[in-house]
N, C-alpha and C positions, 0 to 999 in steps of 0.2 A: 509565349511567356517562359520565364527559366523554372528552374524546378523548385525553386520556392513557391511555385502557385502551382506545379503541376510534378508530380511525380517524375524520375528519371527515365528517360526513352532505353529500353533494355534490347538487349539482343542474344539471342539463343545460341551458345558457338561448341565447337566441337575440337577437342584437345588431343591431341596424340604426344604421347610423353614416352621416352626410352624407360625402359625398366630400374636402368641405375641412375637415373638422374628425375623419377618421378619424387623420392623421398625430396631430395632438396628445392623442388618447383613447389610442391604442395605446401611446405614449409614455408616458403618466400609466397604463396596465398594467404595459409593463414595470417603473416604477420602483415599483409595487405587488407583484408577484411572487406574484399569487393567483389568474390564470385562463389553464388549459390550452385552445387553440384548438383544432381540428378542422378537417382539409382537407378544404373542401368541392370541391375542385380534383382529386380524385387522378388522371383519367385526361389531364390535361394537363400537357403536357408542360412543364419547369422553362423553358425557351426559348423556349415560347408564352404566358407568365403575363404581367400586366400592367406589374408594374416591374421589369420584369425588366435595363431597362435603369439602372434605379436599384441594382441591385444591385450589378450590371457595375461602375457607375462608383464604387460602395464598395468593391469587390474592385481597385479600378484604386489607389484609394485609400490599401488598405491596404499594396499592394504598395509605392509610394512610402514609407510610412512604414519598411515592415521594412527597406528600402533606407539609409535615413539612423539605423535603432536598430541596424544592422549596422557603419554608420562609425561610431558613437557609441562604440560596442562597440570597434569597433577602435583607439579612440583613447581607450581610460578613462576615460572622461568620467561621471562620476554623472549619474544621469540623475534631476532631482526628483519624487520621490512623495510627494505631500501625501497620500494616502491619501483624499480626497476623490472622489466622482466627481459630475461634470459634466452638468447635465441634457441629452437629443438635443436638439440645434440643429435648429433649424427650417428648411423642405425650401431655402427661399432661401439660408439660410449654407452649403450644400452647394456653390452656385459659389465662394465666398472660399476654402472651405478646399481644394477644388480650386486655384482660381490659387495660394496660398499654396504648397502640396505642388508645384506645377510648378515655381512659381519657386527650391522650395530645391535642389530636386532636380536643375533644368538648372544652378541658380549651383553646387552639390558637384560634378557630372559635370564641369562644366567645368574647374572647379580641380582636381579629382583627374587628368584628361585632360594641364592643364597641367605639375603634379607631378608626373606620370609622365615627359612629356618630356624636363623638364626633370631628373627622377632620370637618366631612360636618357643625357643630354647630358653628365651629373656622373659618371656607369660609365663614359663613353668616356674624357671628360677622366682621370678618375684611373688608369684602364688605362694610358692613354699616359702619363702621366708614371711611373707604374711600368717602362713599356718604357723610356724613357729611360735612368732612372736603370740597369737592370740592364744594360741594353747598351751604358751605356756603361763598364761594368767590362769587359764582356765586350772592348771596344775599347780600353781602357785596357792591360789587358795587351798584348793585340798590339802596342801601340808603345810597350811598357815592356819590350823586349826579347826578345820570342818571339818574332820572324821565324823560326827556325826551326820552331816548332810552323808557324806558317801556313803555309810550304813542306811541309813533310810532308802537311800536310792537302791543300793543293794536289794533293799527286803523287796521293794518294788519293784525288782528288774526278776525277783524270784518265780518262775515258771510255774501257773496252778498242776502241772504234773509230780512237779518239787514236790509243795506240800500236798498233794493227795500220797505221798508215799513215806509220809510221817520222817523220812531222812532226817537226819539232824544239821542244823544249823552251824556246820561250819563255816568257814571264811569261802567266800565267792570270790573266783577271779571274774570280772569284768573285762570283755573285749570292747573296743573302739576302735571308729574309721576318722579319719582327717579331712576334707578337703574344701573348695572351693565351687560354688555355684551362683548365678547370675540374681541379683538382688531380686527380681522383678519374679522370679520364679519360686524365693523362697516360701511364703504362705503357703501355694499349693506343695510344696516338697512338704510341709510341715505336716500338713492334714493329712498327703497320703503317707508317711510314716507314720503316723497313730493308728490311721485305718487301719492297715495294712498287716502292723506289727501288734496290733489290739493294745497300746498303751504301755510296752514292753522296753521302749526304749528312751532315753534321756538325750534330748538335743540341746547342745549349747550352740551359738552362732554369734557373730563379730561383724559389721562392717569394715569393709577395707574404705577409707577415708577418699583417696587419689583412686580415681577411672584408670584404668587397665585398658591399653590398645588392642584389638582384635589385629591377628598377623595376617587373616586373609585379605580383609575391605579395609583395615586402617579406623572403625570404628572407636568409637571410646564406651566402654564398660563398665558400667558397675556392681562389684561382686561383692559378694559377703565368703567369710570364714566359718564352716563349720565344723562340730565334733559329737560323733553318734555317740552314744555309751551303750551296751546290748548284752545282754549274755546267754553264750550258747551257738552251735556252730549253722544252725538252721537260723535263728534271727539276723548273723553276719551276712549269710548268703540273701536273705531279701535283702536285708539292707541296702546291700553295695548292686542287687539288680536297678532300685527301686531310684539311686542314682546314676546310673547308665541311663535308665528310662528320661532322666530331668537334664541331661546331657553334665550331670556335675563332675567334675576331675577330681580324685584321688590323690593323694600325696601321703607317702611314708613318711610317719612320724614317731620316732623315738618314746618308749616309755621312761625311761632313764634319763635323767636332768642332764648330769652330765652330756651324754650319747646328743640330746636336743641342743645344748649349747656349741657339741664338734660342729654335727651339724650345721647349724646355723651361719659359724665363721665359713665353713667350706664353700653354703650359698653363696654369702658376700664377696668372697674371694672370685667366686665363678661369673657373679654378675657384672661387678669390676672389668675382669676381662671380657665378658660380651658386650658391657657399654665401649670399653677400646675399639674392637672388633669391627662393631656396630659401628661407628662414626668413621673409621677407615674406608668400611662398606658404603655406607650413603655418601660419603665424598667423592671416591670412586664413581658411584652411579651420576653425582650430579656433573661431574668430570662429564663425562660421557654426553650428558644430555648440554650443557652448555655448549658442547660444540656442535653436537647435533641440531639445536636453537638456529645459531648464525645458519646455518644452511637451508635449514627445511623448507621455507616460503619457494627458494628457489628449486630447491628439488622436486616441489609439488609441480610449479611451472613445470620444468622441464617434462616431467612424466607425463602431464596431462596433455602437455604437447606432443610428445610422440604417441600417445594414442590419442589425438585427435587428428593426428596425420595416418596411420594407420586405418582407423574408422574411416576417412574416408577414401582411402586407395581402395579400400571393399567395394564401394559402389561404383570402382572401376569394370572396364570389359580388357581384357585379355585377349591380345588378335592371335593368326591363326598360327604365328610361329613363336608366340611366348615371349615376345620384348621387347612390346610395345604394348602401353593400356592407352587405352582410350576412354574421355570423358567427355558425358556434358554437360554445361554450364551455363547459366544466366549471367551474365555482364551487364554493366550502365555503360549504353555505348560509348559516353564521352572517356571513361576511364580504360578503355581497349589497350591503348598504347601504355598507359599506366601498367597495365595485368601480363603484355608483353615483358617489357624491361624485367619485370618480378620475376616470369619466367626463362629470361636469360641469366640473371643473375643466379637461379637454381642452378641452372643447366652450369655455369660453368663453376659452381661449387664442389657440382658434384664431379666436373670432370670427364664428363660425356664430350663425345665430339659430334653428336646428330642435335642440332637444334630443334625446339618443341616446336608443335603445329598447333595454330590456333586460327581456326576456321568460322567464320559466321554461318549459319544454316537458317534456313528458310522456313517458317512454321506459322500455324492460324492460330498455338496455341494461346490463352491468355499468358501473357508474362507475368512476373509477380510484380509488386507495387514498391518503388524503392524513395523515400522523401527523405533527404538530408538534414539532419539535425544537427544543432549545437546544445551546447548546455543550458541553453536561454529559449532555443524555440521545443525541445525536448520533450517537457510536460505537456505544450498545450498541444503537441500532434499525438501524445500519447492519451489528450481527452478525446480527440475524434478518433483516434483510432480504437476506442474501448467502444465507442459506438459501431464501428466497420471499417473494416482496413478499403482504403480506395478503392476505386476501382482503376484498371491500368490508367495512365495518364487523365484521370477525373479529377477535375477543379480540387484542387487542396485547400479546404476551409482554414487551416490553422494559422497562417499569416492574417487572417483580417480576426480570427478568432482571439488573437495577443491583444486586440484593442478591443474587441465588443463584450468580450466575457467578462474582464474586469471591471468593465464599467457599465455595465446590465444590474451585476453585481451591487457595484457600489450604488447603484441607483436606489437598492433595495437596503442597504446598511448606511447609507450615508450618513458619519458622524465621527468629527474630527477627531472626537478623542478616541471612540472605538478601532476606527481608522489607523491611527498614531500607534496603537499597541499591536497591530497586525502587520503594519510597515516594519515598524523596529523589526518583531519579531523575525519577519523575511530577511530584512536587511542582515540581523544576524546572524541566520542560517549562511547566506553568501557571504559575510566580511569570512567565516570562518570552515566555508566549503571543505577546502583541502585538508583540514585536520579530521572535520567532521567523515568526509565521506575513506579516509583512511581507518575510522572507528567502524565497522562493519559489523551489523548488530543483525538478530533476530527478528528484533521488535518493528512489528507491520505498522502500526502507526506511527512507528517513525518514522520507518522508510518511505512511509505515502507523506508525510510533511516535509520531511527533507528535502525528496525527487519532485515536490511541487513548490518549494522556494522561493524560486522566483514569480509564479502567480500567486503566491499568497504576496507578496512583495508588490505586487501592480494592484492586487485585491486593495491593498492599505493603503498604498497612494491617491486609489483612485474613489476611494471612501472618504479620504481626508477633501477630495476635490469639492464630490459633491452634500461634504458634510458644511463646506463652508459656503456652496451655492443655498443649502436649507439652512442656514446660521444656524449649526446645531453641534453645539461639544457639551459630552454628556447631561442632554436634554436642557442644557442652558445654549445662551447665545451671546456672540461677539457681537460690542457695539463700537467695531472699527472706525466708520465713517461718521456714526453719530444720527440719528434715526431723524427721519423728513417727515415725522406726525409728531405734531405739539398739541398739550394739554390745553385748551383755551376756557377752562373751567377757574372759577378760586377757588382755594382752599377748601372753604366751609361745603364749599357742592362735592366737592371730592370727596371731604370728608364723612359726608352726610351720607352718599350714596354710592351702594355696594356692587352698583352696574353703569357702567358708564361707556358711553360711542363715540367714535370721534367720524365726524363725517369727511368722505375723500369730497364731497362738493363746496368744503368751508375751507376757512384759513386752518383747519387743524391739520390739512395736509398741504407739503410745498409745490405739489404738482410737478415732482419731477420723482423717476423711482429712485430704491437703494442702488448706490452704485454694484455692489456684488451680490448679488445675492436677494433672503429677505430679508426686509428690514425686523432691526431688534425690536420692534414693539410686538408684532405679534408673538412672542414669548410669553410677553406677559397677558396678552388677551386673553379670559376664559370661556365667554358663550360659543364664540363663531371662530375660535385658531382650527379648530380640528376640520369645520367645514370650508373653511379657507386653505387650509393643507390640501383636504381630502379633492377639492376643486381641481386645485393645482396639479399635485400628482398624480390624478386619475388621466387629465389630458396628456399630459407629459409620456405620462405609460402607451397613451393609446400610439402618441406620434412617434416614440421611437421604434415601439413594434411593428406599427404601417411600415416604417422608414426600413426596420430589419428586414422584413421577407420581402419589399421590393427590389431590396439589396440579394435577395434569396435566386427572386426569380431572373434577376438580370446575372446574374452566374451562371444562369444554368442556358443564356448565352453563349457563354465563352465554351463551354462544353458543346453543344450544336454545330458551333462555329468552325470547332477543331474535329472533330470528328464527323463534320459535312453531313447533318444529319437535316437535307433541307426542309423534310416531311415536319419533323422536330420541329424544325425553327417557325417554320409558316404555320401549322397547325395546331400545335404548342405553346412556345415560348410568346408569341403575340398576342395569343385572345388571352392566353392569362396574365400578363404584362399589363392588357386593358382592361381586363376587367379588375384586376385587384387597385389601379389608376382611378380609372372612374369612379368607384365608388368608395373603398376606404381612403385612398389618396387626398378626395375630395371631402371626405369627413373633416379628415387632419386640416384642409384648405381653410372650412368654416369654422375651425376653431382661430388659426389665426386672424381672420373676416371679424370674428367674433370680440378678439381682442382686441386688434385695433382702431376698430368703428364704434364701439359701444363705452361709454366711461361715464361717470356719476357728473362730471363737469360739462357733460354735452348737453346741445338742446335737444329735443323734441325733432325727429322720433326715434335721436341716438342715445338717448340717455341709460343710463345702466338699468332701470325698470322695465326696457322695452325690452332688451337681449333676449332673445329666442332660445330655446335648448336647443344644443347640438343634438342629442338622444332623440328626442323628437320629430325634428327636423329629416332626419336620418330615416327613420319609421315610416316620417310622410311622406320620402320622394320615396323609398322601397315600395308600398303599399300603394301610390299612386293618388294618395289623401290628400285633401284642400286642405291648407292649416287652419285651426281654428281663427277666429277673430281677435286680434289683438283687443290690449287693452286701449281706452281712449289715447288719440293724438301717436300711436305708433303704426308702422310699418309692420306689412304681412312679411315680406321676405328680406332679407340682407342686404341686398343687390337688383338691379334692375335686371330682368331677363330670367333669374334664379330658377321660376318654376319652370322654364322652359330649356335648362341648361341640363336643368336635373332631370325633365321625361327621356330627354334625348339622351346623356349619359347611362341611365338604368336600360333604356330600348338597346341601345348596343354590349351593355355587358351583358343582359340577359342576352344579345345576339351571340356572342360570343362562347356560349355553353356548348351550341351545337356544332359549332366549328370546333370547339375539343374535344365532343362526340362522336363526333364522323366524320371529319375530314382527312384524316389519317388513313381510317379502315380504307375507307371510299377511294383513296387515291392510289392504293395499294392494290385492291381489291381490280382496279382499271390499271395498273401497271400491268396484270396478272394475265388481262385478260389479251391486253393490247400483245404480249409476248407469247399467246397462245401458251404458257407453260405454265405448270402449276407445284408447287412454288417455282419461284423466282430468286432469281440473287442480282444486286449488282445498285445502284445510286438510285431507283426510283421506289427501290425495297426496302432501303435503308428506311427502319425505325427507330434504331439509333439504339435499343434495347433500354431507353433513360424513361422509364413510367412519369415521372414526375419535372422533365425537362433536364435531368442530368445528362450526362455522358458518362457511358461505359463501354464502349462497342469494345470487339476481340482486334487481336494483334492484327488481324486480314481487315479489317474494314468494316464488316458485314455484320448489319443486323442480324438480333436474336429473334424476330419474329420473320425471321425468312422463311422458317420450316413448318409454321403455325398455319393452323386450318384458321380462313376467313372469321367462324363464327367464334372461336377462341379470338382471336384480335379485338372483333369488335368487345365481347365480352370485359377483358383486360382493359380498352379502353375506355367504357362504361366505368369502372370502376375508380379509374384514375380522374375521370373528370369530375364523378359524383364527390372521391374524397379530395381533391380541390375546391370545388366550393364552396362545398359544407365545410373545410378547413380551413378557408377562407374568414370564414365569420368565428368559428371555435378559436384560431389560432388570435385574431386580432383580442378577440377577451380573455385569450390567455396569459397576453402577455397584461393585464389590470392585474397579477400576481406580484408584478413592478411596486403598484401601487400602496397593494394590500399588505405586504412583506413592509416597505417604509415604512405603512403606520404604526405598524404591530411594533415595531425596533423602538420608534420614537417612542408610545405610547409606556413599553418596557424601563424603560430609560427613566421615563419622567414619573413612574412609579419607583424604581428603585432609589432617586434622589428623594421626591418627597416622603416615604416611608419607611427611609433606611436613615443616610446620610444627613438629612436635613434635623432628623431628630436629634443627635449627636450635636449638630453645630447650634442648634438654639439653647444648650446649658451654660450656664454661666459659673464662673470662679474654678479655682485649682481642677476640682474635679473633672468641672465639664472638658479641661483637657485630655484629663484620663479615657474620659469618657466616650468623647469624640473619636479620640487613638484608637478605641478596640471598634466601634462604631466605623469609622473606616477602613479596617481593615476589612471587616466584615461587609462591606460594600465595594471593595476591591477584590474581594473575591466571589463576590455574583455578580461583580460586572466583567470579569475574567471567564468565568464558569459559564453562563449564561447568554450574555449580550454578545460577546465574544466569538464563544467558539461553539454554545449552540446555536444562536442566531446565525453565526454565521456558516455552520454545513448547513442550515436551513438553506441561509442564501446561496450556498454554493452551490447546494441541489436542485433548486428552482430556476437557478442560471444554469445547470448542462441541461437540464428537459427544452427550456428556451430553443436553447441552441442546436440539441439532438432534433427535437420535433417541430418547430415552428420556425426555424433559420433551414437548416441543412435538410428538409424534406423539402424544400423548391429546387434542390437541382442535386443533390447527393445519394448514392446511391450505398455506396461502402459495401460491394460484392467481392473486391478483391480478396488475394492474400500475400501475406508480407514476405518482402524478401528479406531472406534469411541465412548469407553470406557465410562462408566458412571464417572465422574470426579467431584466431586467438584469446584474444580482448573477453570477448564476448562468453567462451569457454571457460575462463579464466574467472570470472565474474558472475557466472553461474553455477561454480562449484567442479568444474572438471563434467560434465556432459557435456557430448560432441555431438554439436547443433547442427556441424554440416549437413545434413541429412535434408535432401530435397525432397519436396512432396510431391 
């Protein structure tokens, strides 16, 4: 098979690269993105490797850039993405773009250094002219006729030392401070000046109206204006501590009207020219960054490519005369000659005259797991591979997984309109990919709806399928074709009576089915729809499940097959082929036995009353039970022969347990002995290392139980037989979760129409439009919220367990690990970490 169903065939090779011509080979890899390297380095240390100062000075690099996409940032500046990337510059342009990166990064520091000055210069100026302005209301009144307020205050600013020393009541001079502190801190500055100063001093304070920018963070602040009044040189000195303490600033302020109004003009004058100043400045800075913008996207490329080429000429070997490294590498053999040409075209960029050597070697070891993706099979290898990366060349589940997951799924949410808003929604992710995946976001729940797009886009198609095989758009029904059960009632009996049957043995039905689907009367049935559903999809569940892991077990053929694991195949893959055949296979047989023989318009003893239960039926040939006695005029079993097709079917599946008990160990066990040698290696030892009928064997061929003691084997396969059969029956009723998830949705559905919407639509006149309006909205958003998108990670989680445990345990193993290519691409898309790195 090609490598859509089986991982790519790799091959382990060994590189010999000239010293000056390894930079530009490794370079023509990365932008190949097709060979995993191998540390031949591991016990040295990342600080004793060769370029390491190369690395250094990429990392010195990068930091410089994040530094000016940080101011870019902070100054909204789009930054151009031509979506393009830039080939590694070669080891010499590594000094330009170093000087370049110095010179922007000292000319931004310098100007941001400047700006900040010159902000904090423009905070002091606008402070004080705030001080001004408020105090000089505050001095305005005073010589607008409140001398007696300042007396008063005076007598109270008078020191109980004053008056215990009877002095006379001259005129007091009054000292005062000026300044500015943070609105949010004034309260407590007020309290602890009282404390503090024991009541001694008069605070007046102002709001400054406009926030004030902080010059370190760019902040906005709100400050208030104050003015202490105090007197005495011991009350000035707490004062002004007690504002150092509250981080308040200070500002001289003139007692003299005059002196305040020079003042005053001089700020304005000075402010003036630092708003000039100021905008010269920020023009200047944003000069800077706009051209710094058009470049950076690629500068970041560039750098992260010369230290992702760097990184990995580390996990080169050094031979004995210094100029020549040597590497190895994993390859997809088909792409060999591909990874040649990449490496000629290094070689002659760089200008070397010794062409590279690129050698195949020989090894047991496992190779990694390589499966090619598109943008369309992407997601659904990235569902099995969260379960376990392959094992080498083991069956790749994800090609048949594009058709069973979505429609497992929709088996469980099936409804056309649910469906319709899950479709769209995918569809629109894809019409609009390319913008979309250009917008690179943080946000995880995006990322996981976006990079699954196209299966939520198959999820909604394949809902809308089987929403129209259950005639079911939001819990109503299409009556496309026009329904094949007629009323054969009049009026008055309809009218009269609140339950009514219509028999499939009478003219009420036309004796042929709905063309698609069910027909629209059962919508409107209420005693018997849900056991009529529950009939239908509970079989349906069973038979696609059967239908899955037979699908399971017959894969884990094609694994045996390939990996010649005959013990596998004959021991293995046959008796449980047969026995999951005989008996659930056989299940699924009498149901359809069951359907086609049995109908309400037959005679005697096929008429619908006589129909046997499957369940039953099932119980009695397991148990080895006589059926009981039908009712009068029917038939014990289905078919002629039945009970005798069924002892014989169960005698050999039960035969069939011990052959996947010991027939393995046993044949192994006599390989062992017949070769006198204990272990063994070589096609009669081969166990194929697949517990469960998989394939994984190693790059050599040879089983993992070649080195295993006898009583270890059998142990191991005791274990894999017992959870086979018992998985057998678990797995078949697991998949009735099919059934159970459909009802729940439906049942969902047709409670939120009858107790949301339906009430809305039965009002009648102007209002009831109104009414309706908000009534449906509010049904459009728990049928969005709800049915949607919880119901539906319900279903999407119920269909990967499916798939993880009761599909791909009959023949998957998922031991591998992923290969993990030196890329570009891939570097680039991860943020600059260099994935090279072989495990």
């Amino acid at each position: 098979m090609g490598s859509l169903f089986r991982s790519e065939e790799m091959a382990l090779c060994q590189l010999f690269l000239q010293s000056e011509a390894a930079y530009a080979c490794v370079s023509e890899l990365g932008e190949l993105g097709l060979v995993q390297f191998r540390d031949l380095n591991p016990d040295v240390n990342a600080f004793q490797r060769k370029f390491v100062n190369e690395v250094r000075r990429c990392d010195e690099m990068e930091r410089k850039l994040r530094y000016l996409e940080k101011e870019i940032k902070k100054d909204g500046i789009p930054m151009l993405d031509t979506g393009e990337s830039p080939e590694a510059p070669q080891p010499r342009e590594m000094i330009d773009l170093e000087a370049t990166f110095e010179k922007l990064e000292n000319e931004l520091r310098e100007v941001n250094q400047n700006a900040e000055a010159l902000k904090r210069n423009f905070l002091e100026l606008t402070e004080l002219k705030h001080i001004l302005r408020k105090t000089q209301v505050f001095f305005d009144e005073q010589e607008g006729g409140l001398n007696h307020t300042t007396e008063s205050m005076t007598r109270a600013l008078i020191t109980d030392e004053v008056r215990a020393t009877g002095a006379s009541m001259g005129p007091v001079q009054l000292g005062f401070v000026a300044g500015v502190i943070s609105r949010e801190k004034l309260p407590a500055f007020e309290r602890m000046l009282w404390r503090a100063c024991r009541g001694n001093v008069f605070l007046r304070q102002a709001m400054i109206e406009s926030p004030l920018e902080d010059p370190t963070n760019g902040d906005q602040v709100y400050k208030s204006v104050f003015i202490i009044f105090f007197q005495g040189d011991q009350l000035k000195t707490r004062v002004k501590k007690i504002c150092e303490g509250f981080r308040a600033t200070l500002y001289p302020c003139p007692e003299a009207p005059a002196d305040r109004r020079e003042m005053a003009m001089g700020v304005m004058t000075r402010i003036e020219d630092l708003n000039t100043v100021l905008g010269q400045t920020q023009d200047h800075r944003h000069r800077v960054l706009v051209a710094a913008a058009k470049n950076l996207k690629n500068w970041f490329v560039k750098v992260r490519k010369i230290k992702a080429i760097y990184h990995t000429l580390n996990l080169f070997n050094l031979d004995v005369t210094q100029k020549c490294l040597i590497a190895e590498c994993w390859v997809p053999l088909l792409d060999i000659e591909t990874i040649q040409l990449a490496l000629r075209r290094g070689t002659e960029r760089s200008g070397s005259s010794v062409p590279p050597i690129l050698n195949r070697m020989q090894t047991f070891e496992n190779p990694p797991t390589y499966n090619r993706t598109n943008k369309f099979t992407k997601a659904f290898q990235a569902l099995i591979d969260a379960y376990g990366v392959a094992s080498y060349r083991e069956m790749n589940p994800a090609p048949y997984t594009i058709i069973t997951f979505p429609f497992l799924f929709a088996v469980m949410f099936g409804d056309i309109g649910h469906g319709a808003i899950m479709a769209l929604f995918g569809l629109w992710m894809i019409r609009k990919e390319k913008g979309l995946a250009a917008q690179k976001t943080d946000n995880e729940i995006w990322n996981i709806f976006f990079g699954g797009r196209y299966i939520i886009f198959l999820m909604g198609v394949f809902s809308m399928y089987t929403g129209l095989i259950y005639n079911d758009i939001f819990s109503k029904s299409l009556n496309i074709f026009g329904s094949h059960w007629h009323v054969s009632y009049n009026k008055s009996t309809v009218w009269n009576n609140k339950m009514l049957q219509l028999s499939p043995a009478t003219s009420d039905y036309e004796g042929t089915p709905y063309p698609f689907g069910m027909d629209p009367i059962w919508q409107v049935a209420t005693s018997n729809k849900i056991v009529f559903q529950n009939a239908y999809k509970m079989k349906i569940s069973i038979i696609f499940g059967v239908l899955h892991m037979i699908f399971g077990v017959v894969m884990s053929w094609h694994n045996h097959t390939y990996f010649r694991n005959r013990l596998s195949l004959i021991y293995e893959f046959i008796p449980q082929l047969v026995f999951l055949l005989l008996l659930f296979f056989y299940m699924v047989l009498l149901m359809f036995i069951k359907w086609n023989r049995y109908a309400a318009t037959n005679k005697m003893p096929y008429t619908e009353s006589c129909a046997p239960s499957i369940l039953i039926t099932f119980i009695d040939m397991v148990l080895f039970n006589t059926p009981k006695t039908p009712a009068q005029g029917c038939e014990v079993y289905m078919f002629w022969g039945q009970h005798f097709i069924q002892v014989v079917f169960v005698l050999i599946a039960l035969g069939c347990i011990p052959v996947m008990l010991l027939g393995k160990p046993i044949k192994i066990m006599q390989a062992r002995k017949l070769a006198n040698v204990q272990p063994i290696t070589g096609a009669d030892a081969e166990v194929g290392g697949m517990s469960n009928g998989g394939g994984g064997g190693g790059h050599g061929g040879a089983g993992h139980h070649d080195e295993e003691e006898m009583s270890e084997i059998f142990i191991h396969q005791g274990i894999h037989t017992i959870e086979y059969v018992l998985g057998s029956v678990s797995h078949t009723a697991s998949y009735l979760r099919l059934w159970a998830l459909s009802l729940a949705h439906a049942q969902l559905a047709e409670v939120l129409w009858t107790m949301v919407l339906s009430i809305g639509l039965n009002k009648e006149g102007w209002y009831g439009g109104v009414f309706v309006t908000v009534v449906f909205a509010f049904w459009a958003i728990l049928t969005v919220g709800i049915l949607v998108l919880m119901e539906g990670l319900s279903a999407f989680l119920h269909t990967l367990r499916l798939h993880w445990v009761e599909f791909q345990s009959k023949f998957y193993l998922g031991q591998g690990y992923a290969f993990q290519p030196f890329s570009f691409d891939s570097i680039i898309e991860n943020g600059g970490s260099a994935s090279g790195d072989a495990e």
